[in-house]
C-alpha positions as CSV (number, residue, x, y, z in Angstrom):
1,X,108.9,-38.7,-11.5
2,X,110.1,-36.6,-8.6
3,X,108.5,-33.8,-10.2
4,X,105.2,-35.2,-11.2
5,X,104.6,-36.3,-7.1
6,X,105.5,-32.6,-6.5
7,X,102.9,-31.1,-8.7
8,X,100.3,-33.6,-7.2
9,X,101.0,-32.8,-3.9
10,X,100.1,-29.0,-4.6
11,X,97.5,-30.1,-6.6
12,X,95.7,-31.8,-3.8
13,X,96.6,-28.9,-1.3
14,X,94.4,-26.6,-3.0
15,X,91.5,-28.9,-3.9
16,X,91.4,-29.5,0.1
17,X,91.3,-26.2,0.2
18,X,88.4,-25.5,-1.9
19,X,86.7,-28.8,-0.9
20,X,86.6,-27.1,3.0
21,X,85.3,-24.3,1.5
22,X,82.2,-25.8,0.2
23,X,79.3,-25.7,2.7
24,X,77.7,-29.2,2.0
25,X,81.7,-30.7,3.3
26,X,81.0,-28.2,6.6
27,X,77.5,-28.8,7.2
28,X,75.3,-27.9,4.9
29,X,74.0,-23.7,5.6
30,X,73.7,-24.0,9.3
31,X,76.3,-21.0,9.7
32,X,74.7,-18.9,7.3
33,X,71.0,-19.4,9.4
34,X,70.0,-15.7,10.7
35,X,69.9,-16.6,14.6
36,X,67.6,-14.5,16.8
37,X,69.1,-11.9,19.1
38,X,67.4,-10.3,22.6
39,X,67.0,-6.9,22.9
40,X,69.1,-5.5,26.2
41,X,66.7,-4.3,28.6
42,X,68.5,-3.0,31.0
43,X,67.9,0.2,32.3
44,X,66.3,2.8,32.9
45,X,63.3,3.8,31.3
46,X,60.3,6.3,31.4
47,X,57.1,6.7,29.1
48,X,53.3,7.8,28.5
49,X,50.3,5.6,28.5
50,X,46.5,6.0,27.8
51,X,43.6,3.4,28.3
52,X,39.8,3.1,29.0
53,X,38.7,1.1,32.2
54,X,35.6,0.0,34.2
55,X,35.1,0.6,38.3
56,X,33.0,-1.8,40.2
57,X,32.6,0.0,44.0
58,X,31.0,-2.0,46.5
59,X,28.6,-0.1,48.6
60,X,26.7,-2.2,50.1
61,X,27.4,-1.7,54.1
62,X,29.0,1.7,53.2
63,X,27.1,3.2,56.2
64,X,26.8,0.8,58.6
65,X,28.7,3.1,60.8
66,X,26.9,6.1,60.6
67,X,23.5,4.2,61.6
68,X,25.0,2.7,64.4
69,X,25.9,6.1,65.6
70,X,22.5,7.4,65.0
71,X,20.9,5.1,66.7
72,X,23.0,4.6,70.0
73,X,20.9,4.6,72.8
74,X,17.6,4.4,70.5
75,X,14.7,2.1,71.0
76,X,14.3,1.6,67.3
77,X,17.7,-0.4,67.2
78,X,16.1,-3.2,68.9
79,X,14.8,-3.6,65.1
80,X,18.6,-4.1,64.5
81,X,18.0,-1.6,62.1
82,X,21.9,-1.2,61.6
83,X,22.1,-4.4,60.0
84,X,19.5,-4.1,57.7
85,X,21.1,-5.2,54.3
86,X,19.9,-1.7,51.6
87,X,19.8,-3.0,48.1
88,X,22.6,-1.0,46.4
89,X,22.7,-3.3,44.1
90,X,26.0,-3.5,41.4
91,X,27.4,-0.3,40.7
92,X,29.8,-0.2,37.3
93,X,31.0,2.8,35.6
94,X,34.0,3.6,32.6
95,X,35.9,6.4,32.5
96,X,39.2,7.3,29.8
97,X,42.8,7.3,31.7
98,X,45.9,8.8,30.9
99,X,49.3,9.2,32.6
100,X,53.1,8.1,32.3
101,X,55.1,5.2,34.0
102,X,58.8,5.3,35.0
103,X,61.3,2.0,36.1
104,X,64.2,0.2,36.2
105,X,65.0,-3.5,34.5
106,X,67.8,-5.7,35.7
107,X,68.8,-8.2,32.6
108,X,70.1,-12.2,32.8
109,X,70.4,-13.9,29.6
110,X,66.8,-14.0,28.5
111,X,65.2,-13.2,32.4
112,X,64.2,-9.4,33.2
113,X,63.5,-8.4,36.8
114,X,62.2,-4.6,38.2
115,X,60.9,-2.8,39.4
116,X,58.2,0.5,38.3
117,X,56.1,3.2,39.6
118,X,52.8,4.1,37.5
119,X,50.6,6.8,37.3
120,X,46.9,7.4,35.4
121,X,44.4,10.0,35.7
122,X,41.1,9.1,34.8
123,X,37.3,9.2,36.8
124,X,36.8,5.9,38.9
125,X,33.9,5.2,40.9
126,X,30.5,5.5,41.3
127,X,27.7,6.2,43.8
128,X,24.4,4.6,44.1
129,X,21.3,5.4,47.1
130,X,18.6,3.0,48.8
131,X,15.8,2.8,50.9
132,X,14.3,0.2,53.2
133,X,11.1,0.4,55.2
134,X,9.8,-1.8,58.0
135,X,7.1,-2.1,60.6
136,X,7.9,-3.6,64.1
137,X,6.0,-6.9,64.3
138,X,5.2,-5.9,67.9
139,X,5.5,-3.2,70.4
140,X,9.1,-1.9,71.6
141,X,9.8,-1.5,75.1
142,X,8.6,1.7,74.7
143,X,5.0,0.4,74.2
144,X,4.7,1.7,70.4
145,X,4.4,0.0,66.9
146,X,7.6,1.6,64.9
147,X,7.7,2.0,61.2
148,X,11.4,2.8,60.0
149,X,12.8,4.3,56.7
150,X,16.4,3.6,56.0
151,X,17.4,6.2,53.0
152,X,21.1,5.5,52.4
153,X,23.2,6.9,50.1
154,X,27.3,6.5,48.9
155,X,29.9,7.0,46.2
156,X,33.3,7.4,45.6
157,X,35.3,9.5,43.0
158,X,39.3,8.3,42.5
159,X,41.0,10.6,40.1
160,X,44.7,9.8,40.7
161,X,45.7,6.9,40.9
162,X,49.6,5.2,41.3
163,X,51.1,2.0,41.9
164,X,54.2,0.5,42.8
165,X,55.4,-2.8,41.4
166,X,57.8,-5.4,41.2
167,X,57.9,-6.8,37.2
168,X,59.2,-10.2,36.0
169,X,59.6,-11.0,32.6
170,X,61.4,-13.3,29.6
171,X,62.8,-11.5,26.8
172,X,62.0,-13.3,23.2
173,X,63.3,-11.7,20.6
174,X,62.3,-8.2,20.4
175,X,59.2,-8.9,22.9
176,X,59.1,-8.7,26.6
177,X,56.0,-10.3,27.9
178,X,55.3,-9.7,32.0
179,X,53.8,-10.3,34.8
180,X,53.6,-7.9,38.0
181,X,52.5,-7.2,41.2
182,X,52.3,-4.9,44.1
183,X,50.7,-2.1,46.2
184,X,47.8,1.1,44.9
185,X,47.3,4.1,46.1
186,X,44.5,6.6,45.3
187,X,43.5,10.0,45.5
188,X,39.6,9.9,46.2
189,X,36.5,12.3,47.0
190,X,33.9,9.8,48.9
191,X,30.4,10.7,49.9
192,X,28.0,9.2,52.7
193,X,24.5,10.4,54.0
194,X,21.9,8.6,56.0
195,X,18.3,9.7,57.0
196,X,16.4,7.4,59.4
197,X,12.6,8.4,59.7
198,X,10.6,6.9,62.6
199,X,6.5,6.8,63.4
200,X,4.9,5.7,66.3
201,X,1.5,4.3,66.6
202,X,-0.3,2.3,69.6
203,X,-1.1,-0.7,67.3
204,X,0.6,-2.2,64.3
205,X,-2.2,-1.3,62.2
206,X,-1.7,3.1,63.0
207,X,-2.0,5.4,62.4
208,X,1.6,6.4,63.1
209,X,2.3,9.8,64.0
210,X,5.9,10.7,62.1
211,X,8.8,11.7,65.0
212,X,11.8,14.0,63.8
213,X,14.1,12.1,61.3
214,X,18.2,11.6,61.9
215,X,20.1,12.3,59.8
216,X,24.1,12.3,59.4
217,X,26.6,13.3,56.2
218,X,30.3,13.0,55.5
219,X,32.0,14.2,52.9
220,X,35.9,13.2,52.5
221,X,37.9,15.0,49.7
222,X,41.2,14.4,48.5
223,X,41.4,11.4,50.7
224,X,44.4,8.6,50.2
225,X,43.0,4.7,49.4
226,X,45.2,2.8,49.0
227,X,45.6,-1.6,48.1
228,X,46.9,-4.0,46.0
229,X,47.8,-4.7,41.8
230,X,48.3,-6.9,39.6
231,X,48.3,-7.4,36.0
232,X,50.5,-8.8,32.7
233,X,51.4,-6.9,29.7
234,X,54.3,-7.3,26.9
235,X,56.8,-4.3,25.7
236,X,57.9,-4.6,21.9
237,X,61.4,-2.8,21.1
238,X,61.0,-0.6,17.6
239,X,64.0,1.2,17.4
240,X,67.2,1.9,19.2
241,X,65.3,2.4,23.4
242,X,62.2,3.2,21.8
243,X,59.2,0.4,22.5
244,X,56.1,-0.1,22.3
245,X,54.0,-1.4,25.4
246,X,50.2,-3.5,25.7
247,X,49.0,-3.9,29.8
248,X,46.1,-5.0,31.4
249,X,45.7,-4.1,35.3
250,X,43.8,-4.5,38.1
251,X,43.5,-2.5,41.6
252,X,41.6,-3.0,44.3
253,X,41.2,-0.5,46.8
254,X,40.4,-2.1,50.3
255,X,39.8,0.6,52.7
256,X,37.3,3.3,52.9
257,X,34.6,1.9,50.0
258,X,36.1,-1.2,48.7
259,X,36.8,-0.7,45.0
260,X,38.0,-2.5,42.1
261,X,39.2,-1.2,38.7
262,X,40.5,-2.8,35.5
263,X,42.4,-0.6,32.6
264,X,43.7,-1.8,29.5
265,X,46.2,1.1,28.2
266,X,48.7,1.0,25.2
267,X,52.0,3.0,25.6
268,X,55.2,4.0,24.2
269,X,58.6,4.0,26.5
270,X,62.5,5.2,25.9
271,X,64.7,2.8,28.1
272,X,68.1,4.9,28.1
């Protein structure tokens, strides 16, 4: 009897132990469930990008200065001819872009912080003229009809551009979606001329007899813009520190001519 309890005993020691090795008595498969694992982001990292993009300058009022000058002292500028709106009207060109982009990430749990300089090369800008004519409804103070001709003319060229700016992001998987934000600064060739033509006449109706135009230029070249960025984009880990990255970005330029510029640009980074 003593022996039969024995050999039950062992008996029912092993069938616990192969009873606790089948899953449905632990839980069914959860264990065995692939689980999804973050990528480490943290780093240092540098890579190439290359786009396309669109410029919108805004050139209205672009020489409001260089009137104002001309006319200083002038009778004609009882006309308030320096505040004559010119009808530039919209002024939108594309250009390809290129360059490379170089940062630092800072990784908790599944939030990224950091912070990254970029820099593209493409042609930004655009330039535009207009002309605006009017005829004094009544004599000036110097006792003459005036008819005034406004020809105006602007651009801008931006061919380097760099910003600087502070990244946040979630990491999902093998994807790093972010946002960003920060300052722009450019490298820009900009363009201004004004010619103002005047004719006098002793009644509205003329003739007028033409005076000598003014004119004034100025040409700035390799001149620093500089503003403001913001964008989104989302890096994709392939391999090992190699990833893949999509962005969209905008700057705006706010001095000089004001400027805006959105790229879209695919890329390909090494974080170390």
């Amino acid at each position: 009897m003593r022996r039969f309890w024995l050999v039950a005993a062992m008996l029912g020691s092993v069938s616990a132990a192969q009873a606790a090795d089948m899953p449905v008595l632990r839980g069914g498969f959860a264990d065995d469930l692939p689980t999804t694992t973050n990528v480490n982001w943290q780093g240092f990292y540098v890579g190439g990008q290359g786009g396309y993009g669109s410029s919108d300058p805004k050139l209205g009022g672009a020489n409001t200065g260089l009137i104002t000058n001309l006319l200083d002292h002038n009778v004609i500028e009882q006309m308030q001819v320096s505040t004559w709106q010119l009808p530039f009207g919209a002024v939108s060109t594309q250009s390809a872009a290129y360059g490379v982009f170089t940062g630092y990430n800072t990784q908790w749990d599944d939030v990224v912080l950091g912070l990254e300089a970029s820099y593209v090369h493409g042609k930004f800008g655009g330039s535009a003229s207009a002309f605006k004519r009017l005829v004094s409804g009544s004599a000036l103070t110097d006792n003459f009809f005036h008819d005034v001709g406004v020809s105006s003319s602007a651009g801008i060229s931006i061919s380097d551009m760099a910003t600087f700016r502070g990244r946040a992001a979630y990491a999902w998987g093998c994807f790093l979606p972010y946002l960003f934000g920060g300052f722009a600064l450019g490298n820009a060739d900009i363009t201004r001329s004004v010619v103002i033509t005047d004719a006098i006449s002793d009644t509205r109706a003329g003739p007028f007899s033409p005076l000598v135009p003014l004119s004034a230029s100025e040409g700035l070249h390799n001149h620093l813009v500089y503003g403001y960025t913001l964008g989104l984009g989302v890096d994709v880990n392939l391999t090992g520190g190699l990833f893949m990255r999509a962005e969209w970005e905008y700057v705006r330029f706010t001095n000089q001519l004001d400027t805006a510029i959105n790229t879209a640009r695919l890329g390909l980074g090494y974080k170390f």
